[in-house]
mmCIF file of the N, C-alpha and C atoms, coordinates in Angstrom:
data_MODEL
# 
_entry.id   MODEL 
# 
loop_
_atom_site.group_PDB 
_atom_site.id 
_atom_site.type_symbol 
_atom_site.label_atom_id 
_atom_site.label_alt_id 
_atom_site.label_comp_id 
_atom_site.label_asym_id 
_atom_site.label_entity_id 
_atom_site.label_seq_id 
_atom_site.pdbx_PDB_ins_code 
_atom_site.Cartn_x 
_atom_site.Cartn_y 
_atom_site.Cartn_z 
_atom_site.occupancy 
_atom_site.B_iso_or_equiv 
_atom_site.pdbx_formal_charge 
_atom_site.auth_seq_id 
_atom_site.auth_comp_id 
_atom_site.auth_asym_id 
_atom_site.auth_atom_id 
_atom_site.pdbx_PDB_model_num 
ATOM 1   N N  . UNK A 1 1  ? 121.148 64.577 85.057 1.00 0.00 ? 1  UNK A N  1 
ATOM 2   C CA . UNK A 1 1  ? 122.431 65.196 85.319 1.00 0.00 ? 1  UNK A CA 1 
ATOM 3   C C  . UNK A 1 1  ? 123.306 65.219 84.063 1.00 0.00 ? 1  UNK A C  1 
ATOM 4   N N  . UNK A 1 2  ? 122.483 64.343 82.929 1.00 0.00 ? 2  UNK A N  1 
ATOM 5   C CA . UNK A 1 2  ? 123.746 64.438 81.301 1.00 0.00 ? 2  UNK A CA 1 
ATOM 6   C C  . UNK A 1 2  ? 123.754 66.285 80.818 1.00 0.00 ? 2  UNK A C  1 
ATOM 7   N N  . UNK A 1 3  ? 122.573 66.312 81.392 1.00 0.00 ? 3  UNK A N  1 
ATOM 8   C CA . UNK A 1 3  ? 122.844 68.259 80.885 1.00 0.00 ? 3  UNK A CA 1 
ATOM 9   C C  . UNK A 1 3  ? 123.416 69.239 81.601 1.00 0.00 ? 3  UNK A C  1 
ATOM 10  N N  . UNK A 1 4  ? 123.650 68.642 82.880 1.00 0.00 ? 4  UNK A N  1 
ATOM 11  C CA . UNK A 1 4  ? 123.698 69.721 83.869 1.00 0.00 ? 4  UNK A CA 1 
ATOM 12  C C  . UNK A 1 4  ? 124.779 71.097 83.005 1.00 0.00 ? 4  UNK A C  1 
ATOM 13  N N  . UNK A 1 5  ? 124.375 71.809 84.055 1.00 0.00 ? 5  UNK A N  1 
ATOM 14  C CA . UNK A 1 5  ? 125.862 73.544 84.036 1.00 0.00 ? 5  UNK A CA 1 
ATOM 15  C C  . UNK A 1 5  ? 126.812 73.422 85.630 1.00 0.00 ? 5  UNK A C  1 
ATOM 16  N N  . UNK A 1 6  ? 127.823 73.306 85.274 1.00 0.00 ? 6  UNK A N  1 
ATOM 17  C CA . UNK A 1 6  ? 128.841 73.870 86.277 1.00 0.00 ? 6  UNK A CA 1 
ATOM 18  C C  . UNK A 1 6  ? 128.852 75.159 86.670 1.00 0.00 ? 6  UNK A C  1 
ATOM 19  N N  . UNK A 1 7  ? 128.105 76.028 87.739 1.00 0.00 ? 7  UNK A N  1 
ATOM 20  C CA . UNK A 1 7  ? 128.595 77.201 87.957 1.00 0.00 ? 7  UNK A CA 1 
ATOM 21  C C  . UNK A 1 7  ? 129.478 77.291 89.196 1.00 0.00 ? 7  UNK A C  1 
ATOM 22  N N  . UNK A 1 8  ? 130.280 78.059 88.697 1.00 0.00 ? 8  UNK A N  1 
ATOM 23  C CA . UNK A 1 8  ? 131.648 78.459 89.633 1.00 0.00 ? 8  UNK A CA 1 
ATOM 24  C C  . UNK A 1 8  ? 130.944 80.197 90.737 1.00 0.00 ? 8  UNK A C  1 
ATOM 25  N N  . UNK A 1 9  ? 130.812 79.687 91.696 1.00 0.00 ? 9  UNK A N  1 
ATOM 26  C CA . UNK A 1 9  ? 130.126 80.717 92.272 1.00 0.00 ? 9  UNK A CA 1 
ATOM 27  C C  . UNK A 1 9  ? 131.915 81.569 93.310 1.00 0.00 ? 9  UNK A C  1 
ATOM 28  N N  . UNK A 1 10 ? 132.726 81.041 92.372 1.00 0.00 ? 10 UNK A N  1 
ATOM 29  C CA . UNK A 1 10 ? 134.247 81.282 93.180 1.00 0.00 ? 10 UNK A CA 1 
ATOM 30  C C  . UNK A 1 10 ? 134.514 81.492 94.640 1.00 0.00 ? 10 UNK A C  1 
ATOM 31  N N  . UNK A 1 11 ? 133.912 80.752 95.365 1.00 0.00 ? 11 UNK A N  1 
ATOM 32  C CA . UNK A 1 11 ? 133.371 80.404 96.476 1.00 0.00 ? 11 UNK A CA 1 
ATOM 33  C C  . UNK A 1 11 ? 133.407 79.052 96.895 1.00 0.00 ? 11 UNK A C  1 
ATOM 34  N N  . UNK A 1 12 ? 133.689 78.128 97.185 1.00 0.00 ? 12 UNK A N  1 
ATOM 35  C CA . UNK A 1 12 ? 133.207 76.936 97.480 1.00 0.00 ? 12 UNK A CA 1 
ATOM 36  C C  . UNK A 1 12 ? 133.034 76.041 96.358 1.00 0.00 ? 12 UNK A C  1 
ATOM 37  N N  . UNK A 1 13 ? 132.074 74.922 96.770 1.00 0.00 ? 13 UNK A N  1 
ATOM 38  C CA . UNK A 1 13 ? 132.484 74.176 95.400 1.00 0.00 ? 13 UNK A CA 1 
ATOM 39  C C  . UNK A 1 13 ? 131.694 74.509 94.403 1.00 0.00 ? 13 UNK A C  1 
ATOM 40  N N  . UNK A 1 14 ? 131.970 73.937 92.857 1.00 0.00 ? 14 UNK A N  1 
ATOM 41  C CA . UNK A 1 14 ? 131.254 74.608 92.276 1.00 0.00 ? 14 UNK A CA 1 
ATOM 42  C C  . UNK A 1 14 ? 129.748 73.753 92.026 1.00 0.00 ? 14 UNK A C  1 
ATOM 43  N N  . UNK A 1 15 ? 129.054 74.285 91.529 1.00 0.00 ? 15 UNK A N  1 
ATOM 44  C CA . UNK A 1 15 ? 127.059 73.566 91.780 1.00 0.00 ? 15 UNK A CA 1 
ATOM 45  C C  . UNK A 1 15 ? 126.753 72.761 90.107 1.00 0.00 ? 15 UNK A C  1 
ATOM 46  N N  . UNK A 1 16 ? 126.136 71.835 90.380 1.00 0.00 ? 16 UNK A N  1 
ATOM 47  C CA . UNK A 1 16 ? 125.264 72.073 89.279 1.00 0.00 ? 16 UNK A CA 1 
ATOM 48  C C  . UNK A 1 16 ? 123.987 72.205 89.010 1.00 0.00 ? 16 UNK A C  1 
ATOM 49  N N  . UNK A 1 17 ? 123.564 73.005 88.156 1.00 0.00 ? 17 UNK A N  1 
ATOM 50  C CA . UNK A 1 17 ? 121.964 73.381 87.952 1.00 0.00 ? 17 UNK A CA 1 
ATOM 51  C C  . UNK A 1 17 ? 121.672 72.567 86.563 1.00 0.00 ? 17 UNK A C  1 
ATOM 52  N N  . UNK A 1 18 ? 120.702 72.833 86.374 1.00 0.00 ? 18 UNK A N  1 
ATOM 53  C CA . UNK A 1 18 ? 120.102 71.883 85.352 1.00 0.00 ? 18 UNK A CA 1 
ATOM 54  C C  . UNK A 1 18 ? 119.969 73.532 84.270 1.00 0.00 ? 18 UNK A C  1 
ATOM 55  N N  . UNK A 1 19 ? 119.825 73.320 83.043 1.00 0.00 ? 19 UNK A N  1 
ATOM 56  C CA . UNK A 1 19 ? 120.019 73.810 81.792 1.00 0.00 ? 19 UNK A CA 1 
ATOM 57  C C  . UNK A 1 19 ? 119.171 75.061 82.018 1.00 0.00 ? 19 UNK A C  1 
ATOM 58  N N  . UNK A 1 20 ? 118.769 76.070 81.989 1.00 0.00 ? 20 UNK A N  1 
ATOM 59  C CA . UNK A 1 20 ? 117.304 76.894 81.942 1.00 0.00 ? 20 UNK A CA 1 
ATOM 60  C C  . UNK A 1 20 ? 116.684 76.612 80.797 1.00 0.00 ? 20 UNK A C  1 
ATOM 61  N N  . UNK A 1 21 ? 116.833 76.329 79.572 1.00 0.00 ? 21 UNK A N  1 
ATOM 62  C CA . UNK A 1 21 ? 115.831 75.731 78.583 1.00 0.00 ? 21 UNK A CA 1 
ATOM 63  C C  . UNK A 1 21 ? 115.406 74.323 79.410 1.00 0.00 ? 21 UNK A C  1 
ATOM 64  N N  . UNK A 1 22 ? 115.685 73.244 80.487 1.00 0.00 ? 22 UNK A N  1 
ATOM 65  C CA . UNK A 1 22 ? 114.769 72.427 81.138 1.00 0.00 ? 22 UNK A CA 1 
ATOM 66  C C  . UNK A 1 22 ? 113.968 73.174 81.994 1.00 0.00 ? 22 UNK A C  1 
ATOM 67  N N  . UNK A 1 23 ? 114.798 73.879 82.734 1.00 0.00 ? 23 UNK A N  1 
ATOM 68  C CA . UNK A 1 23 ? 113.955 74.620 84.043 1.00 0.00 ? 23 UNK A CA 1 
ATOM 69  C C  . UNK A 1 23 ? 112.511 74.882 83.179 1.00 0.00 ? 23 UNK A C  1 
ATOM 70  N N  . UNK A 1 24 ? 112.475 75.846 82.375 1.00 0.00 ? 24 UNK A N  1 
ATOM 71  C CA . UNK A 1 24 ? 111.527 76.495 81.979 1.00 0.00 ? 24 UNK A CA 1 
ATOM 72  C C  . UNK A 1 24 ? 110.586 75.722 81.299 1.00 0.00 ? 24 UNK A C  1 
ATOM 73  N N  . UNK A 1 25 ? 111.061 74.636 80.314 1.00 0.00 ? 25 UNK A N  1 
ATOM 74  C CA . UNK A 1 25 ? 110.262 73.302 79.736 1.00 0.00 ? 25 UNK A CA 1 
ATOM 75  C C  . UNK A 1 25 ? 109.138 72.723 80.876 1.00 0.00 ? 25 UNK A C  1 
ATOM 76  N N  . UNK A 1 26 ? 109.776 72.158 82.031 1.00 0.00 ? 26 UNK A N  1 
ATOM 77  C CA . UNK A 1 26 ? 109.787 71.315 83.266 1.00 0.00 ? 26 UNK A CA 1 
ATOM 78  C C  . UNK A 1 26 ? 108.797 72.538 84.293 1.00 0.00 ? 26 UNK A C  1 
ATOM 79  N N  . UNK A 1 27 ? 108.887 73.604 84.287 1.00 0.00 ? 27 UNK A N  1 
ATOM 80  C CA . UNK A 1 27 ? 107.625 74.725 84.777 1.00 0.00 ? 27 UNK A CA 1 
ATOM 81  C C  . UNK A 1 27 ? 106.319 74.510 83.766 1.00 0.00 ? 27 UNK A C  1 
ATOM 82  N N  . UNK A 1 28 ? 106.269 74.641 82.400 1.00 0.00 ? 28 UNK A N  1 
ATOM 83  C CA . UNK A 1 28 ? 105.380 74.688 81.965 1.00 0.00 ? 28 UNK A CA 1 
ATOM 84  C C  . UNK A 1 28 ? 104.329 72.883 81.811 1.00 0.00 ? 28 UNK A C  1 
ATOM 85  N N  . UNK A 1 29 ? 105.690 72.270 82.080 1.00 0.00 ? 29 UNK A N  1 
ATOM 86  C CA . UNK A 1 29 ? 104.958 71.508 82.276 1.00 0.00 ? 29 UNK A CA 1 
ATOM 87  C C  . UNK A 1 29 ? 104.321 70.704 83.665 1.00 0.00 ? 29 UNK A C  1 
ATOM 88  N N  . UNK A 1 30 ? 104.429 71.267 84.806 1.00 0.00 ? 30 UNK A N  1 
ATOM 89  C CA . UNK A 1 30 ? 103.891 71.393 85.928 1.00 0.00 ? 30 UNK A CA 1 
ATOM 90  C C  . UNK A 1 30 ? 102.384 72.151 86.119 1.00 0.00 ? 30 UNK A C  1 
ATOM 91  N N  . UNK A 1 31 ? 102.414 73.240 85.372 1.00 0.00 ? 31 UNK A N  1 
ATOM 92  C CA . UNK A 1 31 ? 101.185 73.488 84.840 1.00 0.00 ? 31 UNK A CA 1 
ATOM 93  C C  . UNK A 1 31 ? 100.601 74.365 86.016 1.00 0.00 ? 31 UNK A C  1 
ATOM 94  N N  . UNK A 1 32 ? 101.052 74.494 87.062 1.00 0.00 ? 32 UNK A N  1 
ATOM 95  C CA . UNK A 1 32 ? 100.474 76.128 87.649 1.00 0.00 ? 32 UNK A CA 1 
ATOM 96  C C  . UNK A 1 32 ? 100.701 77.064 87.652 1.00 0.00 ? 32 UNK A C  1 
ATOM 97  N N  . UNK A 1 33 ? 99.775  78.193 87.898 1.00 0.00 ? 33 UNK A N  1 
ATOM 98  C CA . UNK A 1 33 ? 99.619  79.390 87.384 1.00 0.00 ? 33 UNK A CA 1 
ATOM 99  C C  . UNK A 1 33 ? 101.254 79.952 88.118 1.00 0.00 ? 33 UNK A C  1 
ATOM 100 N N  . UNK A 1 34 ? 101.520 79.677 89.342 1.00 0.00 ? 34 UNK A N  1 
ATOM 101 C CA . UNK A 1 34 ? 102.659 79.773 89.786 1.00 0.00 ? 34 UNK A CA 1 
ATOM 102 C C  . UNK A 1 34 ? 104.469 78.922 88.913 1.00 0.00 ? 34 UNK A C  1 
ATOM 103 N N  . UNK A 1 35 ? 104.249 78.366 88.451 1.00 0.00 ? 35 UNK A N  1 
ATOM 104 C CA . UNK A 1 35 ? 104.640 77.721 87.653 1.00 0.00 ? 35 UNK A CA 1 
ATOM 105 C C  . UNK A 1 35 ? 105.076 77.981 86.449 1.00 0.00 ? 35 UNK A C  1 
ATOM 106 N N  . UNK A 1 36 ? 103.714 78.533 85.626 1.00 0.00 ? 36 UNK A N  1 
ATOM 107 C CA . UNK A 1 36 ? 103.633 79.241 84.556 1.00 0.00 ? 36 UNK A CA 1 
ATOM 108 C C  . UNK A 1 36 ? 104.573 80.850 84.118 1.00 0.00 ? 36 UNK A C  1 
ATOM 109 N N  . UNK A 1 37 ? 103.983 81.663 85.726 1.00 0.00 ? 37 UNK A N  1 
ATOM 110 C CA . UNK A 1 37 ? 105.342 82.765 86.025 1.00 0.00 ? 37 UNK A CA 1 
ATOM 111 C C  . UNK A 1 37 ? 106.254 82.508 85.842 1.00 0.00 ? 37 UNK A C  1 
ATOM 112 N N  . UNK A 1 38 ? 106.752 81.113 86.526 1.00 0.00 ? 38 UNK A N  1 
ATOM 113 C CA . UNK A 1 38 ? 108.496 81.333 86.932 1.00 0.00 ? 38 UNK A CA 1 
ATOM 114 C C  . UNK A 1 38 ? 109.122 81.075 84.997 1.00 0.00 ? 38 UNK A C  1 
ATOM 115 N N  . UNK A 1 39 ? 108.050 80.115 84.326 1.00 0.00 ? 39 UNK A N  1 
ATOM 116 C CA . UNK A 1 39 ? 108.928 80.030 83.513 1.00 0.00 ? 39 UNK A CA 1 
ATOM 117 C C  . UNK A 1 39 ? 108.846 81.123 82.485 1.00 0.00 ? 39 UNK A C  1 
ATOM 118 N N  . UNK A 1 40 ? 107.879 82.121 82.365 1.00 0.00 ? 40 UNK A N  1 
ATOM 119 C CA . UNK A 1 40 ? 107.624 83.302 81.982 1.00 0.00 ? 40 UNK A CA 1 
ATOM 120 C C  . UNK A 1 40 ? 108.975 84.042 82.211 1.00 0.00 ? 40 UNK A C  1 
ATOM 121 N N  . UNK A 1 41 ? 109.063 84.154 83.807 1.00 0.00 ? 41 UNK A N  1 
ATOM 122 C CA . UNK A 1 41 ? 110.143 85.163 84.019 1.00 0.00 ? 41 UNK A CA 1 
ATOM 123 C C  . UNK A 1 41 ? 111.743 84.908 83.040 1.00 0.00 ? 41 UNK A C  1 
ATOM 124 N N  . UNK A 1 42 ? 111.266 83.345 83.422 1.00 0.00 ? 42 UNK A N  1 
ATOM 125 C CA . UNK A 1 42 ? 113.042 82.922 83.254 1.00 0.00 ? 42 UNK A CA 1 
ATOM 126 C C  . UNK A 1 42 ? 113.191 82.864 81.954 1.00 0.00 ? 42 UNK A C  1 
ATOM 127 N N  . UNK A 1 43 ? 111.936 82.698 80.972 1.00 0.00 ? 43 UNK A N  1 
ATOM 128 C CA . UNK A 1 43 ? 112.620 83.161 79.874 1.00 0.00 ? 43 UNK A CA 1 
ATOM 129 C C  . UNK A 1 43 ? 112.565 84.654 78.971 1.00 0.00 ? 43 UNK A C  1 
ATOM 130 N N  . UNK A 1 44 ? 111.675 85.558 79.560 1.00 0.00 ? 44 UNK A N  1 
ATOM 131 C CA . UNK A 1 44 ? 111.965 86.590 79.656 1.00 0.00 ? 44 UNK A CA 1 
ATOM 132 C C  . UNK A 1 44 ? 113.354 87.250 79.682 1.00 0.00 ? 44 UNK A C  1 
ATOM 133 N N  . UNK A 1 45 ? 114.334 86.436 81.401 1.00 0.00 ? 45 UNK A N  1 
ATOM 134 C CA . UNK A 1 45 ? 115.258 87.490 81.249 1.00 0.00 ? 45 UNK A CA 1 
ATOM 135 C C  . UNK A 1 45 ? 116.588 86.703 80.217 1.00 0.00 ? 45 UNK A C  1 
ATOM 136 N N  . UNK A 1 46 ? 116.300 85.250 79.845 1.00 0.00 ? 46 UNK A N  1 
ATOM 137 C CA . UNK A 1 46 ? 117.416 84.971 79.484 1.00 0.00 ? 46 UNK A CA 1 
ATOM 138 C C  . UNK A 1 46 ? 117.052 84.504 78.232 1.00 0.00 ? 46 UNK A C  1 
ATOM 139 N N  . UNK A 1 47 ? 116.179 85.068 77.175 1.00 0.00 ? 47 UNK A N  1 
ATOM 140 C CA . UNK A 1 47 ? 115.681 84.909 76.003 1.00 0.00 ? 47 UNK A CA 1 
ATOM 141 C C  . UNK A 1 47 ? 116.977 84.704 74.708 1.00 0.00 ? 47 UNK A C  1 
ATOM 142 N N  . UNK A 1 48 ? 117.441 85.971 75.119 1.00 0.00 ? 48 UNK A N  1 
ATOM 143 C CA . UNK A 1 48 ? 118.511 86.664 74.142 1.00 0.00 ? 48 UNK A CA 1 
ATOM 144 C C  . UNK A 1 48 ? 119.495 85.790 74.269 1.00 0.00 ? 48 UNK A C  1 
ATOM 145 N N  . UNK A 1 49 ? 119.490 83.832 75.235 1.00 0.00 ? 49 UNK A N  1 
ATOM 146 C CA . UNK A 1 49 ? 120.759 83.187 75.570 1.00 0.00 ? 49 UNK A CA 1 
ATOM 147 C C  . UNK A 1 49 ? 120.416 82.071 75.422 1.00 0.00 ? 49 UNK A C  1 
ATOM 148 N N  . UNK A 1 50 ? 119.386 81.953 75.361 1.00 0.00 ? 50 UNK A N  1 
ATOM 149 C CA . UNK A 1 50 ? 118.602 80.401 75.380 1.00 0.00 ? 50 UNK A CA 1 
ATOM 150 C C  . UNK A 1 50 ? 118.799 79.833 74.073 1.00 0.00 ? 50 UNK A C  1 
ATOM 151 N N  . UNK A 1 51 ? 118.957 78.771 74.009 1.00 0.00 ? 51 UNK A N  1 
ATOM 152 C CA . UNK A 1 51 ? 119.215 77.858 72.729 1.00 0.00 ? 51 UNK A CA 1 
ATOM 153 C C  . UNK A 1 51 ? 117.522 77.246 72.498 1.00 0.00 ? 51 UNK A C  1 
ATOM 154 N N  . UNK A 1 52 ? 116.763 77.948 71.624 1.00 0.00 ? 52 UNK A N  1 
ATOM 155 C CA . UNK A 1 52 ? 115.704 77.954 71.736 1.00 0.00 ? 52 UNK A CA 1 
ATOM 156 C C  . UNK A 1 52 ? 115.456 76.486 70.966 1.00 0.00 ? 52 UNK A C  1 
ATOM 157 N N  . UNK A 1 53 ? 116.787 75.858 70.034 1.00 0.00 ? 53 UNK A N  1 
ATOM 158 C CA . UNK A 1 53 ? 115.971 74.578 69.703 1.00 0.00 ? 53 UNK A CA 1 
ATOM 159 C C  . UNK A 1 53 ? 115.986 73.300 70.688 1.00 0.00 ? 53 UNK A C  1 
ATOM 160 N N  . UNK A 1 54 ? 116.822 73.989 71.303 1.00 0.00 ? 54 UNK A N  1 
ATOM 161 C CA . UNK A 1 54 ? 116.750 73.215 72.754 1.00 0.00 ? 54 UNK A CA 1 
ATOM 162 C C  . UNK A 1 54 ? 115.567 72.884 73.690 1.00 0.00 ? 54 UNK A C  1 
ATOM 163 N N  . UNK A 1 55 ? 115.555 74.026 74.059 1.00 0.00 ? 55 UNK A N  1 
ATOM 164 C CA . UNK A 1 55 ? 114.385 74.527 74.787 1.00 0.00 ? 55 UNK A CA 1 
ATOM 165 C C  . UNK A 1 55 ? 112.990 74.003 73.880 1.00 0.00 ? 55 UNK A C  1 
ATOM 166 N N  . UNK A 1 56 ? 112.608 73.818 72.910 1.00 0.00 ? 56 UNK A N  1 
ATOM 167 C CA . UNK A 1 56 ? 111.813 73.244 72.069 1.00 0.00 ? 56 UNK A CA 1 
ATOM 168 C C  . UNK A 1 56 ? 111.945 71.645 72.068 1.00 0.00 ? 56 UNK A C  1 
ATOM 169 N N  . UNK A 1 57 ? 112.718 70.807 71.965 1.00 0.00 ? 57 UNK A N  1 
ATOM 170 C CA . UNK A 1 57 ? 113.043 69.406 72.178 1.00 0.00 ? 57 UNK A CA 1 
ATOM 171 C C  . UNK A 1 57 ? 112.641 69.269 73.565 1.00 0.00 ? 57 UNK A C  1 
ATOM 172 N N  . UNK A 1 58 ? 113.141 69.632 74.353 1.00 0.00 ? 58 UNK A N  1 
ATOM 173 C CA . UNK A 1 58 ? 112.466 69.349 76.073 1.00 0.00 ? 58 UNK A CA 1 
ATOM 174 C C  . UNK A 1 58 ? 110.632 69.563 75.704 1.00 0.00 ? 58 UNK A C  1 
ATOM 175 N N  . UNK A 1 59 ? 110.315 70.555 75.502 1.00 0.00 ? 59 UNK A N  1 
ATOM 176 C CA . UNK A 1 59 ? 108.982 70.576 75.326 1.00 0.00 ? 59 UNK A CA 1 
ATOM 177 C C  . UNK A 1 59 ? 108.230 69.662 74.958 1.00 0.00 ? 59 UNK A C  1 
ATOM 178 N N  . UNK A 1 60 ? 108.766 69.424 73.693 1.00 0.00 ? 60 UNK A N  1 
ATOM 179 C CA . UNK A 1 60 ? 108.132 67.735 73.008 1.00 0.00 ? 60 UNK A CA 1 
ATOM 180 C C  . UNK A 1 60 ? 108.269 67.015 73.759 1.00 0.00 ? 60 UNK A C  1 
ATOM 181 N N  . UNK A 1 61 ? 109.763 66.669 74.930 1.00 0.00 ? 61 UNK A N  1 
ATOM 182 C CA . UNK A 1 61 ? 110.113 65.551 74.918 1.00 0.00 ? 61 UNK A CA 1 
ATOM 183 C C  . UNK A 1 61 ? 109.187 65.615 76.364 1.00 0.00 ? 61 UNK A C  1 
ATOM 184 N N  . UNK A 1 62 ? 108.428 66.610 77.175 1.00 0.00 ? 62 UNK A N  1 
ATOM 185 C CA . UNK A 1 62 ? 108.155 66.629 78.259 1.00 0.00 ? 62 UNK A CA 1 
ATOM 186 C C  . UNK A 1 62 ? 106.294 66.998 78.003 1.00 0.00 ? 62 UNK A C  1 
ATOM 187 N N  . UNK A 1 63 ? 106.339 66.621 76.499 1.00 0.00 ? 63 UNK A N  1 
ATOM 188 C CA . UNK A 1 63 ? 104.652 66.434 76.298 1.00 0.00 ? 63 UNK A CA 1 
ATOM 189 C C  . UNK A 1 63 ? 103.839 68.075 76.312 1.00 0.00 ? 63 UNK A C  1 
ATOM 190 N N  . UNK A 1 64 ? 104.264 69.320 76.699 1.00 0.00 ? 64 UNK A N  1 
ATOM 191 C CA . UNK A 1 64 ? 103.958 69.800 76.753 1.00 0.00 ? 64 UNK A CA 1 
ATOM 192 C C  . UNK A 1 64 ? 103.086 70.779 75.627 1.00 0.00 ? 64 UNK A C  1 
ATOM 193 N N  . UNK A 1 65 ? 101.775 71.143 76.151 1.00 0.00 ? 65 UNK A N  1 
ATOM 194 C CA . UNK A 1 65 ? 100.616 71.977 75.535 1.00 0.00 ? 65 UNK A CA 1 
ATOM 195 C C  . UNK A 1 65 ? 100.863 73.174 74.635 1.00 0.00 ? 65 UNK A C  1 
ATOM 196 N N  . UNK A 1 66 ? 101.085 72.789 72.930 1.00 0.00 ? 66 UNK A N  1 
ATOM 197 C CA . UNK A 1 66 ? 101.572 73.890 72.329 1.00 0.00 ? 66 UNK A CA 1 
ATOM 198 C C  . UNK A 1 66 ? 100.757 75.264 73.033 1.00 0.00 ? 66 UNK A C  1 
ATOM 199 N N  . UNK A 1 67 ? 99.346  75.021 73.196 1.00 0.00 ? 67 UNK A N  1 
ATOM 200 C CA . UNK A 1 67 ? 98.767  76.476 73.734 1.00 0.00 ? 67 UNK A CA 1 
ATOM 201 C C  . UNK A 1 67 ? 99.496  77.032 75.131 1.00 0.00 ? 67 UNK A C  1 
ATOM 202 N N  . UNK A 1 68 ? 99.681  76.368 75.548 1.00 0.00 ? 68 UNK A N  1 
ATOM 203 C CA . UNK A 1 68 ? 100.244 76.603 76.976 1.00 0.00 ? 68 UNK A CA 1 
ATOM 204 C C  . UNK A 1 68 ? 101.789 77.221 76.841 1.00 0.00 ? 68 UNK A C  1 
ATOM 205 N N  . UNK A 1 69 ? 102.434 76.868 75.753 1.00 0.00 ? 69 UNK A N  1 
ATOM 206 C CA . UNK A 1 69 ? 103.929 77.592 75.518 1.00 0.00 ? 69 UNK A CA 1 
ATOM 207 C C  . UNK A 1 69 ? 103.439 78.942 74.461 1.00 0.00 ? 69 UNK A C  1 
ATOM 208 N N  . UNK A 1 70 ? 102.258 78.764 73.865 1.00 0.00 ? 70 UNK A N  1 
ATOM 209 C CA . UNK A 1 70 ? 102.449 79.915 73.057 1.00 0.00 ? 70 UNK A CA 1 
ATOM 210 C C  . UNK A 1 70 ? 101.496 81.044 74.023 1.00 0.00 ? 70 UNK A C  1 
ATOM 211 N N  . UNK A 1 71 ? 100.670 80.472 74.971 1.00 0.00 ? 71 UNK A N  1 
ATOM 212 C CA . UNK A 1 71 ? 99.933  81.479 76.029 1.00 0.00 ? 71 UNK A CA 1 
ATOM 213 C C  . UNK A 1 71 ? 100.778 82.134 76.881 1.00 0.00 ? 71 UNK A C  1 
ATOM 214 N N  . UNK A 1 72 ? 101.814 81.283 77.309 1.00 0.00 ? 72 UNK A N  1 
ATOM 215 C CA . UNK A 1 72 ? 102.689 81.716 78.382 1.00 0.00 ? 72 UNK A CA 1 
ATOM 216 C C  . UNK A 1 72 ? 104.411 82.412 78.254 1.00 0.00 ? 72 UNK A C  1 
ATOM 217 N N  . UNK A 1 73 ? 104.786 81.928 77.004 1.00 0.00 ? 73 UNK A N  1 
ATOM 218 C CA . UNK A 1 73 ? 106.016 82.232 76.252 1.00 0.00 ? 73 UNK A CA 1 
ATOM 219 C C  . UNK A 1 73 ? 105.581 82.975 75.022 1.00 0.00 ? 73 UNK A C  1 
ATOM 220 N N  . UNK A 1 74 ? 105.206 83.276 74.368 1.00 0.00 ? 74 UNK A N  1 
ATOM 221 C CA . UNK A 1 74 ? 104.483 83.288 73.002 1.00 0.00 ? 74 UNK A CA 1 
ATOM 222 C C  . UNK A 1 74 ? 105.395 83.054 71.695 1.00 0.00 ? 74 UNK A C  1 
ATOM 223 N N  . UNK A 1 75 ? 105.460 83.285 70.850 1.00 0.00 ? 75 UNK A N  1 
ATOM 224 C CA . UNK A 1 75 ? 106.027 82.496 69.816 1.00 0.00 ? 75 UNK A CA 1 
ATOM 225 C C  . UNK A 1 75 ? 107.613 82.641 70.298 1.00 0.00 ? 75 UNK A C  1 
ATOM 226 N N  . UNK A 1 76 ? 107.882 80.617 70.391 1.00 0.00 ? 76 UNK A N  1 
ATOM 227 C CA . UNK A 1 76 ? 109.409 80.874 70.079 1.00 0.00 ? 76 UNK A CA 1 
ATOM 228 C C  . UNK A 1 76 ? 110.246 80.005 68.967 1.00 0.00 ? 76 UNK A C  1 
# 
């Protein structure tokens, strides 16, 4: 929860989600093919926002398979 995001859905209270450079770290490293998609997608659509040295530190820090980020993300 030290990373979380506050989103204000101006509605109710507001949530927290966890970072999308973890989300997507934390998919690849789950390691199914289902898995592998979601974090495909998610960094697909939010590439152009992602703090990619971020998103790189989770990776290390979550052990994950350089082939497996460069098969599934490809170079980031």
């Amino acid at each position: 929860m030290d990373n979380a995001l506050l989103v204000d859905l101006q509605v109710g209270p507001k949530l927290r989600i966890s970072p999308l450079e973890i989300a997507i770290a934390y998919k690849l490293y789950l390691g199914s093919d289902k898995d592998f998609d979601d974090a495909a997608h998610i960094y697909t659509i939010f590439k152009n926002t992602l703090d990619t040295a971020k998103l790189k530190s989770f990776l290390i820090e979550l052990s994950v398979n350089k082939a497996v980020i460069k098969r599934v993300l490809g170079e980031i």
